[in-house]
MARMIGU-349020 format. One line per 3 residues: number of its first residue (from 1); their letters; for each residue x, y, z of C-alpha. Coordinates in Angstrom, 3 decimals. Each point is the difference from the previous one (the first is absolute). Layout:
REM MARMIGU-349020
NUM = A = X,Y,Z; ...
//
This chain:
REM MARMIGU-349020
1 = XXX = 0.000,0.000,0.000; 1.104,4.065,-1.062; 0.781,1.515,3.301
4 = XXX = -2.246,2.804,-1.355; -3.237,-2.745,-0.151; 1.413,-1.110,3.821
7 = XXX = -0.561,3.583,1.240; -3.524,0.442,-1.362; -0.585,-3.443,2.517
10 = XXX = 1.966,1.899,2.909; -1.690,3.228,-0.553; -3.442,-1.754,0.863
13 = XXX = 1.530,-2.384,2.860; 2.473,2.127,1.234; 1.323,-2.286,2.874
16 = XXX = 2.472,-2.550,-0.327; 1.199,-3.047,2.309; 2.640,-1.968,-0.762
19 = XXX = -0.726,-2.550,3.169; -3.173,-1.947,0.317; 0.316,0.068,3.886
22 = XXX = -1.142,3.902,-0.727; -1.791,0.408,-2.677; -2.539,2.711,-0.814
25 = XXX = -3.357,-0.289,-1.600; -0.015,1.229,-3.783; 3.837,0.444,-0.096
28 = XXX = 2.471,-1.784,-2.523; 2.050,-2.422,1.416; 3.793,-0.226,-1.419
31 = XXX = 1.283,-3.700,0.015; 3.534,0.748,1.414; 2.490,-2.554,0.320
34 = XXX = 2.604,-0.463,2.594; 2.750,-2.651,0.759; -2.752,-2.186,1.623
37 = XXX = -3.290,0.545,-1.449; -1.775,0.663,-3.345; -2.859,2.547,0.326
40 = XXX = -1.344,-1.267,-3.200; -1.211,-3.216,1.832; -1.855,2.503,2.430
43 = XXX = -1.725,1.615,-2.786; -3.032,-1.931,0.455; -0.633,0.820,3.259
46 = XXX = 0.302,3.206,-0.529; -2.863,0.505,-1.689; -2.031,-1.799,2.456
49 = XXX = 1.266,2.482,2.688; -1.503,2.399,-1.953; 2.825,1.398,-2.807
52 = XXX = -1.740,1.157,-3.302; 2.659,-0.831,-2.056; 3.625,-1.556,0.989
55 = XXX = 3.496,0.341,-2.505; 1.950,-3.346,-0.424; 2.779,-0.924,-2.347
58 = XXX = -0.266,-3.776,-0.081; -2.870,-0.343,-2.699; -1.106,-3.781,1.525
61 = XXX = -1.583,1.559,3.181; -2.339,1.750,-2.272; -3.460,-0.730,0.768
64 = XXX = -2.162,2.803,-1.430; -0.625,3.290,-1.297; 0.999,1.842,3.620
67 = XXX = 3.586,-1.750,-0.651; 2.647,2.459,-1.754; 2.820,-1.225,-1.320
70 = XXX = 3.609,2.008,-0.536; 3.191,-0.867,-0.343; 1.845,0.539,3.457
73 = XXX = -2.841,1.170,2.489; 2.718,1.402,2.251; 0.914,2.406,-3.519
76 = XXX = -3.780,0.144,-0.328; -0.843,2.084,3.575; 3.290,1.924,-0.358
79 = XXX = -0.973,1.292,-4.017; -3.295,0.707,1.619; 1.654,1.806,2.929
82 = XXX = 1.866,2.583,-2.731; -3.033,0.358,-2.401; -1.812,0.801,3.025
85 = XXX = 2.620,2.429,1.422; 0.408,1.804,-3.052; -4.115,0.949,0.135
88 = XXX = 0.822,1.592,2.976; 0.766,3.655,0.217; 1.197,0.665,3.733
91 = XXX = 3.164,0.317,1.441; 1.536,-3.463,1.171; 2.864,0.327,2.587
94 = XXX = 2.239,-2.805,-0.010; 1.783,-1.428,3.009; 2.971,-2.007,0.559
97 = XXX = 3.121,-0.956,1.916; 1.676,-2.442,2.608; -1.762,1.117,2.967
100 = XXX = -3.082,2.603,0.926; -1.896,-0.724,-3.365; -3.311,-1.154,1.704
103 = XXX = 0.220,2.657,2.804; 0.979,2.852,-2.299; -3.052,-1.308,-2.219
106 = XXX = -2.322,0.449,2.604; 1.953,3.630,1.224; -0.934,1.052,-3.477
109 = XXX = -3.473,-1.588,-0.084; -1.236,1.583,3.286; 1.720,3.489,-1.069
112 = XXX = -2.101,-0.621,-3.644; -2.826,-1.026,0.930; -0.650,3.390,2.277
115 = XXX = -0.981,1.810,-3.098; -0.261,-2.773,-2.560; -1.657,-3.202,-1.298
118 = XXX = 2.860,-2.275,0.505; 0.870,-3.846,-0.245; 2.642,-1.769,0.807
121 = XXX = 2.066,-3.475,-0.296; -2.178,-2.061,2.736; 2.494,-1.785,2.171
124 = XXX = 3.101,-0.927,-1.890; -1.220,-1.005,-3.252; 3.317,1.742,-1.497
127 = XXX = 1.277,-2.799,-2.461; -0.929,-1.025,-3.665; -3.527,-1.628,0.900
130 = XXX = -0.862,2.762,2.705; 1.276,3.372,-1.738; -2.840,-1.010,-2.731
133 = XXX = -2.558,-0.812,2.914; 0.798,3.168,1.064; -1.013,1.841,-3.110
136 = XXX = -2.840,-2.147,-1.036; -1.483,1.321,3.705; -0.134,3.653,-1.458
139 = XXX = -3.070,1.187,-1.649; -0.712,3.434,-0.920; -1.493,1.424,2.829
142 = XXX = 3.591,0.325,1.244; 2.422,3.219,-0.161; 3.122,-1.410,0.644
145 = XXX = 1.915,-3.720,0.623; 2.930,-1.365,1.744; 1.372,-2.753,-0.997
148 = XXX = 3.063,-2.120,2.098; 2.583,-1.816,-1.898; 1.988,-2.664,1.536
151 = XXX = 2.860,-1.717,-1.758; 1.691,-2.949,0.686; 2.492,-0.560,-3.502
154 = XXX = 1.530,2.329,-2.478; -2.732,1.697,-2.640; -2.417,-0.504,2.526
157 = XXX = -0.849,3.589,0.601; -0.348,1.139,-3.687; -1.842,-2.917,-0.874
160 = XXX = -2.810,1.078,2.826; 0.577,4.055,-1.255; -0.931,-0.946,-3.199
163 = XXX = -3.474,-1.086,1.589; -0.483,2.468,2.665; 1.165,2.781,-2.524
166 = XXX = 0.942,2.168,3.470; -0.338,3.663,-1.065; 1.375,0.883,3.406
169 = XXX = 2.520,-1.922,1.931; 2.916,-0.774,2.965; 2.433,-2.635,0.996
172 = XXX = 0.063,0.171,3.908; 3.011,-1.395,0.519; 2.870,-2.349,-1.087
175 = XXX = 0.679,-2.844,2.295; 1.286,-3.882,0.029; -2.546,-1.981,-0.516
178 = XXX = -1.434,-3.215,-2.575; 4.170,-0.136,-0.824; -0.965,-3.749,-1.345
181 = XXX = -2.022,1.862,-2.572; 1.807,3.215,-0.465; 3.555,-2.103,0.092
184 = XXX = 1.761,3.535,1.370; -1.003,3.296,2.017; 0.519,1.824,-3.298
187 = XXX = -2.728,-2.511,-1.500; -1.664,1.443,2.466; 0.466,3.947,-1.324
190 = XXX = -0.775,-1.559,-3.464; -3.083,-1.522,0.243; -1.086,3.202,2.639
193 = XXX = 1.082,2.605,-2.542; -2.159,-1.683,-2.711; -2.783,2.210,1.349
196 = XXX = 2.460,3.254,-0.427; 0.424,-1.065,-3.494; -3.398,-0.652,-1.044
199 = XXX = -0.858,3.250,1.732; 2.763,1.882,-1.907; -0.838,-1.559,-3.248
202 = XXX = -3.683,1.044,0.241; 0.071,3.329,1.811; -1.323,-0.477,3.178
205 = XXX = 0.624,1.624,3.235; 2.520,-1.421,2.160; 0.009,0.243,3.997
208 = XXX = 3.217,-0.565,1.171; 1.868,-0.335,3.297; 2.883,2.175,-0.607
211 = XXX = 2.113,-0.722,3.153; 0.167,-3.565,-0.867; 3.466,-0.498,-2.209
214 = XXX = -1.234,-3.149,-1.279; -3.345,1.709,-1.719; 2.257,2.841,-0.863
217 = XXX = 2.615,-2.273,-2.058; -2.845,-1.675,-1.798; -2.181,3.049,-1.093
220 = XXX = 3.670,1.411,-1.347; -1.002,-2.022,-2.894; -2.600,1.247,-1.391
223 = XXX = -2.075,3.151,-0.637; -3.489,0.921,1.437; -2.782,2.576,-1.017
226 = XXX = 0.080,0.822,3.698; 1.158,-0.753,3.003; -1.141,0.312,3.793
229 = XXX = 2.579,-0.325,2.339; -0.400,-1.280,3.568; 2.136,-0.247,2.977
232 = XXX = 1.985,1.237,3.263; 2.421,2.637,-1.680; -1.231,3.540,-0.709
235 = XXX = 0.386,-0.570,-4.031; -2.948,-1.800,0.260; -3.526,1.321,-1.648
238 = XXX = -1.496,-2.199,3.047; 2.358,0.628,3.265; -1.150,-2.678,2.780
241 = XXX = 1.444,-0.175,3.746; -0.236,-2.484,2.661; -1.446,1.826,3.170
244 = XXX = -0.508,-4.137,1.526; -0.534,-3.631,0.052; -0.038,-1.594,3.648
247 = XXX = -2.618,-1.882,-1.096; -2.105,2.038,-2.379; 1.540,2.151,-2.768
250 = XXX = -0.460,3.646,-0.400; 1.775,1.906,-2.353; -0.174,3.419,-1.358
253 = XXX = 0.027,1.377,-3.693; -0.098,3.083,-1.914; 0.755,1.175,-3.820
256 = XXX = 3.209,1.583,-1.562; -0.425,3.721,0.023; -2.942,0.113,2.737
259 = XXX = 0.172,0.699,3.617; -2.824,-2.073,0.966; 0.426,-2.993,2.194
262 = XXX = -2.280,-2.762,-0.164; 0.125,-3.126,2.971; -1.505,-3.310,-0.106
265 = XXX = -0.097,-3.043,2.565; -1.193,-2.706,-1.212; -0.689,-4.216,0.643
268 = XXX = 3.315,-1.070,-1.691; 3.067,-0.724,2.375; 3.605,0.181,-1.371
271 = XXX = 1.930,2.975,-1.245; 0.462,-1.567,-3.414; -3.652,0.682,-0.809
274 = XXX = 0.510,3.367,-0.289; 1.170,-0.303,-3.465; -3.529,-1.708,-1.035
277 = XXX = -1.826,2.603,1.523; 2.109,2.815,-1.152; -0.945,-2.018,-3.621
280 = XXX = -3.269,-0.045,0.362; 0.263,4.074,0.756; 1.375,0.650,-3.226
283 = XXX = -2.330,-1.588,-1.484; -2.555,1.466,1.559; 0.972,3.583,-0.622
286 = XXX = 0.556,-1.031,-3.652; -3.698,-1.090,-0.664; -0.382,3.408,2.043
289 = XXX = -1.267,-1.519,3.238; 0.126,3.004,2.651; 2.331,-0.791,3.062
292 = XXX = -2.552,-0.211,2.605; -1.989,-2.290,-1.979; 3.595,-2.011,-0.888
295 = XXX = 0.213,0.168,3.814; -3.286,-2.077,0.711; 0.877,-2.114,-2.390
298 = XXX = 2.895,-0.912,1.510; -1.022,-0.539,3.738; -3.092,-1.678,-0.980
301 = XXX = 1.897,-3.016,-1.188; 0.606,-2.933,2.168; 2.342,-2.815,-0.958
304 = XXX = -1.163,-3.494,-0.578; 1.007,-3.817,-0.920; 3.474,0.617,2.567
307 = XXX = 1.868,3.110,-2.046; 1.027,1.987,2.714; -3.465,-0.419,1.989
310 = XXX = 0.706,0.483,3.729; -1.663,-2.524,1.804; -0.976,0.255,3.892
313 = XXX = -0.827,-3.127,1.791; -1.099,-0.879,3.458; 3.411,-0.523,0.860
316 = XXX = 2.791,1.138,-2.432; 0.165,3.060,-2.646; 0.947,-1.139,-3.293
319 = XXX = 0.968,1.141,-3.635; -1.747,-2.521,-1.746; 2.595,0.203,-3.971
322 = XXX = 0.133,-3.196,-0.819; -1.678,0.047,-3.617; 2.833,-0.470,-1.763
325 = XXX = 3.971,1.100,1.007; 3.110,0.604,-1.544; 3.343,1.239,0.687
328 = XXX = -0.474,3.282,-0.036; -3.553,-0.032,1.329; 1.235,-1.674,3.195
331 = XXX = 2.389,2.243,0.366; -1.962,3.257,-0.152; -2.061,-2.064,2.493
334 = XXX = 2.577,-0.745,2.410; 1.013,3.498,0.223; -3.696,1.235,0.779
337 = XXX = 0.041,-2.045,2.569; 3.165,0.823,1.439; -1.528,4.087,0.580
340 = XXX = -3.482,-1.365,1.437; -0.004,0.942,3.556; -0.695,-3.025,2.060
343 = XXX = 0.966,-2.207,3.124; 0.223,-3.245,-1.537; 0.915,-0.295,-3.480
346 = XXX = 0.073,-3.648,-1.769; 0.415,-0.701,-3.580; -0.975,-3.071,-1.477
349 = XXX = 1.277,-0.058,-3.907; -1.054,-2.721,-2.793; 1.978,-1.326,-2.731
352 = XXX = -0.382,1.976,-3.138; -0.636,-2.205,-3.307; 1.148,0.294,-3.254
355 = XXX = 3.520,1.933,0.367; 1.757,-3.080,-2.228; 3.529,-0.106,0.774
358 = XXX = 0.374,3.100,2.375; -2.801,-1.552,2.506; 3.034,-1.366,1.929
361 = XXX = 2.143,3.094,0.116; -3.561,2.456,0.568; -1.353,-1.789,3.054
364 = XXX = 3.404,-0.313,1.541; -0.038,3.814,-0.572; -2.944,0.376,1.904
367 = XXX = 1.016,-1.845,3.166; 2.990,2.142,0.283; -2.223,3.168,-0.424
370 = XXX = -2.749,-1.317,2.196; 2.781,-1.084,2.682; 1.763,3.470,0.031
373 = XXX = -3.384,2.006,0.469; -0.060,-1.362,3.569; -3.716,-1.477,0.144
376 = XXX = -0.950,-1.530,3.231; -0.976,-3.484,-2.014; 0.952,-1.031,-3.272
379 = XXX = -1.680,-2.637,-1.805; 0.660,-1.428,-3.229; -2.577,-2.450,-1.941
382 = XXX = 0.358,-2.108,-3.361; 2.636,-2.448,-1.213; 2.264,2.762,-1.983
385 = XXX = 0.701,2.211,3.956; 0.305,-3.463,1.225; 3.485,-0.402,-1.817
388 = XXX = 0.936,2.819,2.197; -0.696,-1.761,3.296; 2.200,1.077,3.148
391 = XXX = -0.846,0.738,3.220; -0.330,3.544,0.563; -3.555,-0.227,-1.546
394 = XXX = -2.609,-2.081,-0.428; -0.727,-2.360,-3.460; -2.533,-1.896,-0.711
397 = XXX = -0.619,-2.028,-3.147; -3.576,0.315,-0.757; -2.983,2.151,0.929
400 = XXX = -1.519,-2.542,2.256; 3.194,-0.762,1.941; 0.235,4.081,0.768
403 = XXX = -3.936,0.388,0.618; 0.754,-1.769,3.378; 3.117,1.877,1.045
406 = XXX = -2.187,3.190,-0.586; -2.822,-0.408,1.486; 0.842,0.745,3.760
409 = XXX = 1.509,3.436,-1.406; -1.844,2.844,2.029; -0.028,3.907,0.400
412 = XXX = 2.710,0.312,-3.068; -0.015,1.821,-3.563; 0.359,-2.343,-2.673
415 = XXX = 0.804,-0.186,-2.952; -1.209,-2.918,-2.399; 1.972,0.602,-3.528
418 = XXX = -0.028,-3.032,-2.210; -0.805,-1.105,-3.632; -3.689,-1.031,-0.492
421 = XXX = 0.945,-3.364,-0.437; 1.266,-0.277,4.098; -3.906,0.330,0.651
424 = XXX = 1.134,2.446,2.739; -3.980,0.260,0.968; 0.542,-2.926,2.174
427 = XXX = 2.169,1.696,2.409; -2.122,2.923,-0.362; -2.401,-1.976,1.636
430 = XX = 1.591,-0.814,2.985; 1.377,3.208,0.713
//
């Protein structure tokens, strides 16, 4: 089928579900495959949920006239992802980077949506099956979209740009992580900067973190149609300052060339936020948002799913991070903790996944970091820290084996920092 004649069918069942666990009456339900399952031998099913028509590629689980058959369906939902992007005429801010994508997304969504009809990547659909979920959400009673890219190899990044089309966009940061995929940290600045060039190539308005040397080195290389700079240093269009963080961050702002000071606490902990919400600023005052309103936007949002989400139990205070982690994330996060003003401090770090052949030498580098910081108790968690055993902290191999050791810990600050796959919830819930 012409991807034209497939949009005609999405433009009168605009919904689509791609698992039949959560399917929607009257949508179209793609057939994905993955490594252990064939969507096209759900198809079937589908339409007894309730789908009114559903996309396969294998032409022998065709059974009628609500079957549609294409080549690739994977190909399929992203073709219909672009057609449908490109009958769209709003801005689309893209998003991406090692860490702070999802809470700068939702910085920028709460600051948008003050004056705005705004949507937004739901959860972290950020790859090459969710950034054309993402679009196919829009319809046109929306002003404005923002859409998170993740990347994992090389190309990954322009391959979702040319989806999203981003008229708008910034990297937040530059950091070691997915090194299996990216084989290097400049992989890393590679795949990143494909949103700088697809910006550069097309025009679009850049938003760019001008203190950090790594962004700074990679925008070098091209040319933009405009620039909005963001930072700490007073050559910035967007000056921020940190006024504190012990727990909650507030932080300060005001624009190059004005007087005016503008100051904002907010939900977030950690003084390395303050470069998501000083994005999420700029872009505000670029789709001409008035500070006050910025402002709101701002302290109105409260972090979810463990990003920085301060957590206060009957017993313990925690920061609850443990979505995902890398090196330099758990860094930043070690530090934060370091300034919070407490009695009893404990950290309790997970292993981070997917660092390849540095894993070794990156977790080692955290124990010594962790060690010198001076913590009251140290706890390490996952098979990669547990190379590192000695006995001036405490290792344990697996979740379960540290969900006992924790769970007499009282009246302390914690800090819970591991990749999602340490399922750090379940010492959450004995803290």
């Amino acid at each position: 089928m012409q991807i034209e004649s497939l949009y005609n069918i999405y433009k009168q069942y605009p919904f689509i579900s791609t698992d039949t666990r959560s399917i929607k009456e009257n949508s179209i339900f793609f057939a994905l495959k993955g490594a252990n399952f064939n969507g096209n031998a759900f198809a079937s099913q589908a339409l007894e949920q309730g789908a009114a028509y559903v996309v396969v590629d294998e032409e022998e689980f065709i059974q009628g006239e609500k079957y549609i058959l294409v080549d690739d369906v994977l190909k399929a939902l992203q073709d219909l992802a672009l057609f449908h992007r490109k009958q769209l005429q709003i801005p689309v801010v893209g998003i991406t980077g090692t860490n702070g994508k999802t809470t700068s997304k939702e910085l920028v969504y709460s600051v948008l949506s003050q004056q705005f009809r705004t949507y937004a990547t739901q959860g972290n659909l950020n790859n090459h099956i969710g950034v054309p979920l993402t679009l196919l959400s829009i319809d046109d009673s929306y002003e404005i979209a923002i859409v998170e890219m993740g990347a994992n190899h090389v190309g990954e990044i322009e391959f979702l740009s040319n989806i999203a089309l981003p008229t708008h966009g910034f990297i937040t940061n530059v950091g070691k992580a997915h090194l299996e995929g990216f084989g290097s940290f400049d992989g890393v600045k590679k795949t990143k900067g494909e949103l700088y060039d697809f910006i550069s190539k097309t025009g679009g308005t850049l938003f760019l973190q001008a203190d950090n040397e790594h962004l700074v080195g990679m925008v070098a290389q091209c040319s933009f149609a405009k620039v909005v700079k963001y930072g700490f240093s007073e050559t910035n269009e967007i000056i921020g300052r940190l006024i504190t963080a012990n727990p909650y961050l507030s932080i300060g702002w005001r624009q190059l060339g004005s007087s005016e000071n503008f100051e904002v606490t907010t939900n977030l902990t950690g003084s390395y936020n303050t470069e998501n919400i000083l994005a999420a600023i700029a872009v505000g005052l670029e789709f001409g948002i008035n500070p006050q309103k910025i402002k709101e936007g701002i302290s109105s949002y409260v972090p979810k799913n463990n990003r920085s989400q301060i957590t206060k139990t009957s017993r313990n205070m925690i920061v609850a991070d443990f979505y995902n982690a890398n090196a330099s994330s758990m860094s930043a996060a070690l530090d934060n903790m370091e300034v919070l003003t407490a009695e009893h401090k404990v950290v309790i770090l997970g292993d981070m996944f997917e660092l390849g052949n540095e894993s070794f030498e990156e977790h080692k580098n955290l124990i010594a970091k962790a060690k010198n910081l001076g913590f009251e108790r140290l706890i390490f968690v996952g098979k990669e820290f547990f190379k590192h055993k000695d006995i001036s902290a405490e290792f344990y191999e697996t979740t379960e084996e540290a969900k006992a050791a924790v769970a007499s810990i009282n009246d302390s600050f914690i800090l819970l920092k591991a990749s999602r796959g340490m399922a750090f919830e379940k010492l959450l819930e004995v803290l």
